[in-house]
C-alpha positions as CSV (number, residue, x, y, z in Angstrom):
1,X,0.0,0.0,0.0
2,X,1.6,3.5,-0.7
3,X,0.1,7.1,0.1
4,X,2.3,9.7,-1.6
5,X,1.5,13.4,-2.1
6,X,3.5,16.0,-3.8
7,X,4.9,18.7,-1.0
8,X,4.0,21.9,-2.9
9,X,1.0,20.8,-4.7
10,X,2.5,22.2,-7.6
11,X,1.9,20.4,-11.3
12,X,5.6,19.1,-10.7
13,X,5.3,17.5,-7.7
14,X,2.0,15.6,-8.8
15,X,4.2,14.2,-11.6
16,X,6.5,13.1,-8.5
17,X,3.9,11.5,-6.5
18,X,2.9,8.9,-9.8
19,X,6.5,8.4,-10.4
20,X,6.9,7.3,-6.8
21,X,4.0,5.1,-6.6
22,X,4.8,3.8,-9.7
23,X,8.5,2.8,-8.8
24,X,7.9,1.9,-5.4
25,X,5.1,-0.8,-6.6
26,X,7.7,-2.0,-9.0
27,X,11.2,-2.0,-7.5
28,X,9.4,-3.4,-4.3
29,X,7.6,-5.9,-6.0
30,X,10.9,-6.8,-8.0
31,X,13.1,-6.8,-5.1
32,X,10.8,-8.8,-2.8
33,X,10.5,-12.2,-5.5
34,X,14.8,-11.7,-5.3
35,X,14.8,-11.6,-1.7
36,X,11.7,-12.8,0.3
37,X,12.5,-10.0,2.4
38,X,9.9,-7.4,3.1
39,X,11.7,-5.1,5.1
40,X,14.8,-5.2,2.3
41,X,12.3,-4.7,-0.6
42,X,10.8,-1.7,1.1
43,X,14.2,-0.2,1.6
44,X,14.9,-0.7,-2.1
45,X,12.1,0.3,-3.6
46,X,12.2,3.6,-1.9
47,X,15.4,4.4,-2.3
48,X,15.0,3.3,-5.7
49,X,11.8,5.8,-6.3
50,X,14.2,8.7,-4.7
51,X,16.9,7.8,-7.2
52,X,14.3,8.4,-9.8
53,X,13.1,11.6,-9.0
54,X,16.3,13.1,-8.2
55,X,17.1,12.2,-11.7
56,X,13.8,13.4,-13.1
57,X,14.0,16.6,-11.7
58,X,17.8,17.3,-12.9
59,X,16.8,16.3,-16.2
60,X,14.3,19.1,-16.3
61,X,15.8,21.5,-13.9
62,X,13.1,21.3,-11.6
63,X,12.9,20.4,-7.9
64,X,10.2,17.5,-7.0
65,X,9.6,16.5,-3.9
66,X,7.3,14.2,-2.5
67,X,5.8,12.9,1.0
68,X,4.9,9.3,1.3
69,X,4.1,6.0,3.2
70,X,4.6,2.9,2.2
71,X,3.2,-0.7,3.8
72,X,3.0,-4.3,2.8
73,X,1.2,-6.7,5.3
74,X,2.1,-10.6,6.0
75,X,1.0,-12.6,8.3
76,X,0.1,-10.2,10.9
77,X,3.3,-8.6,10.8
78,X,2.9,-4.8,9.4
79,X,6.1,-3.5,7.6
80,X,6.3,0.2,6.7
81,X,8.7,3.1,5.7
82,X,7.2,6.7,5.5
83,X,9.4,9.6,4.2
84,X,7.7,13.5,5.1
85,X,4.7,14.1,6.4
86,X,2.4,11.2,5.5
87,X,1.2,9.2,8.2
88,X,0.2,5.7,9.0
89,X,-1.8,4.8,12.2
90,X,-3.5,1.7,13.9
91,X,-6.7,1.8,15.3
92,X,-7.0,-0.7,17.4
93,X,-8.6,-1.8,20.3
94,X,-10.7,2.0,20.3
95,X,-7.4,3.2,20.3
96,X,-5.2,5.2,17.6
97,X,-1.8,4.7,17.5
98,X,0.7,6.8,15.6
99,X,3.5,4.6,13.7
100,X,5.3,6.8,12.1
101,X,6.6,10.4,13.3
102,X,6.4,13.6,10.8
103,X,9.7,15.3,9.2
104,X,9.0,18.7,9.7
105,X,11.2,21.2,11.3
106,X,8.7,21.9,14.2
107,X,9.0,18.2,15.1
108,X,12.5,17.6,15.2
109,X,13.2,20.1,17.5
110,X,14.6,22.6,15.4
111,X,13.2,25.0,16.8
112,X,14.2,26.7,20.7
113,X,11.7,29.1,21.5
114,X,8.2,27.6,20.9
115,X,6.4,30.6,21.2
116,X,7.9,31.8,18.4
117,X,7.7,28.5,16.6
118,X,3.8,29.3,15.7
119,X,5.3,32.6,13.9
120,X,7.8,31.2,11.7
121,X,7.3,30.2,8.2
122,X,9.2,27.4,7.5
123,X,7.9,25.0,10.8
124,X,6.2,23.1,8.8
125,X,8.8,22.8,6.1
126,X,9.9,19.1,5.8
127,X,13.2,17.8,6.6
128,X,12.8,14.5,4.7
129,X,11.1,14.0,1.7
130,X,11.1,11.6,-1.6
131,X,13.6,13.7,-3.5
132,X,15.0,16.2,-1.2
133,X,18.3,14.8,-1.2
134,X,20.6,11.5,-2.4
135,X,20.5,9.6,1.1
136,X,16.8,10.1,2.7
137,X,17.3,7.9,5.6
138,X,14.6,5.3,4.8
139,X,14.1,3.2,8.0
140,X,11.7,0.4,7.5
141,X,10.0,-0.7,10.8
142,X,7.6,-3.8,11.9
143,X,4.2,-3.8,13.8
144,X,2.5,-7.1,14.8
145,X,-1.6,-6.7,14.1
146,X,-4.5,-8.4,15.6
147,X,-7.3,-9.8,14.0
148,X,-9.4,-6.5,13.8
149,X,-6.9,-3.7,13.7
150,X,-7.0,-1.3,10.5
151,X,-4.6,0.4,9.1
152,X,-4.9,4.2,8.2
153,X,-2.5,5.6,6.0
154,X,-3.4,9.4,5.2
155,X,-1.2,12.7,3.5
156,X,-1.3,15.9,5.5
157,X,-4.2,16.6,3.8
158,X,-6.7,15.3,6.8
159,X,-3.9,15.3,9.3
160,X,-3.3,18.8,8.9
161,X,-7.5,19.5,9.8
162,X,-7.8,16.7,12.1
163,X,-5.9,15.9,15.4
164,X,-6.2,12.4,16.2
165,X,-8.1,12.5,18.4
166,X,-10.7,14.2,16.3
167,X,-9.9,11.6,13.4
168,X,-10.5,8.5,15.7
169,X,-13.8,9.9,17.0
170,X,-15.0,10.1,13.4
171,X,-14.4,6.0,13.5
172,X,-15.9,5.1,16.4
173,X,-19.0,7.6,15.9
174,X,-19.3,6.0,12.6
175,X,-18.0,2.6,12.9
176,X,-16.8,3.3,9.0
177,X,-13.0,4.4,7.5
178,X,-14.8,5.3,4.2
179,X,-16.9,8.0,6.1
């Protein structure tokens, strides 16, 4: 499963977001009948995408940068990378639990006087993103699901209206992810 959006919205970066899905599907894919290994194809296949468009965007002179999460599911075991500010979370239990952790500047700390956080532009700039730079430290990590957890994986499109809390009340009110 991959969520992807492009960081500025701009025609560009919606190129960058099908390239990514695109190449992530197929270098993972790929790389997982070579290996058998997940976590290894996952690693690939985004590094792979970044390689891609870094090279795209040279090629027209153009940066294009994307945010993303990618997931693949087997047997029980939930193995997922994320790269910006694309989230994935588990509801379970009536509970929503965040697995992965934004790369913004206002949550890595970069910032040393939070009142003054609010006031500056660039907070909510990313510090990681599908191609930002040559080395994006892709870290692919593991989570064991039960029987009757879902999975939401979501762009900073809803996150950025809803807190969580506001975005796990919506499930349980309406005992639907589609609504």
């Amino acid at each position: 499963f991959i969520v992807s959006e492009g960081v500025a919205g701009r025609y560009l970066d919606n190129i960058a977001r099908e390239m990514a899905c695109r190449v992530i599907h197929d270098a993972f894919f790929e790389h997982l009948g070579e290996t058998r290994s997940p976590s290894d194809a996952l690693h690939h296949a985004v590094e792979e995408a970044n390689r891609e468009i870094l090279k795209e965007g040279k090629r027209i002179g153009r940066k294009m940068t994307v945010s993303m999460c990618a997931a693949y599911i087997e047997d029980m075991i939930l193995y997922f990378t994320h790269l910006g500010d694309s989230r994935i979370y588990c509801l379970q239990k009536g509970e929503i639990l965040q697995l992965t952790r934004d790369h913004r500047v206002e949550r890595e700390g970069l910032f040393f006087h939070p009142p003054k956080a609010h006031h500056t532009p660039h907070r909510n700039a990313l510090t990681e993103a599908l191609g930002l730079r040559n080395d994006p430290p892709v870290e692919v990590k593991k989570f064991a699901l039960h029987e009757k957890d879902l999975i939401l994986m979501t762009t900073e499109g809803l996150t950025g209206r809803l807190s969580d809390m506001q975005i796990l009340k919506a499930f349980v009110n309406s005992g639907n992810v589609k609504q």
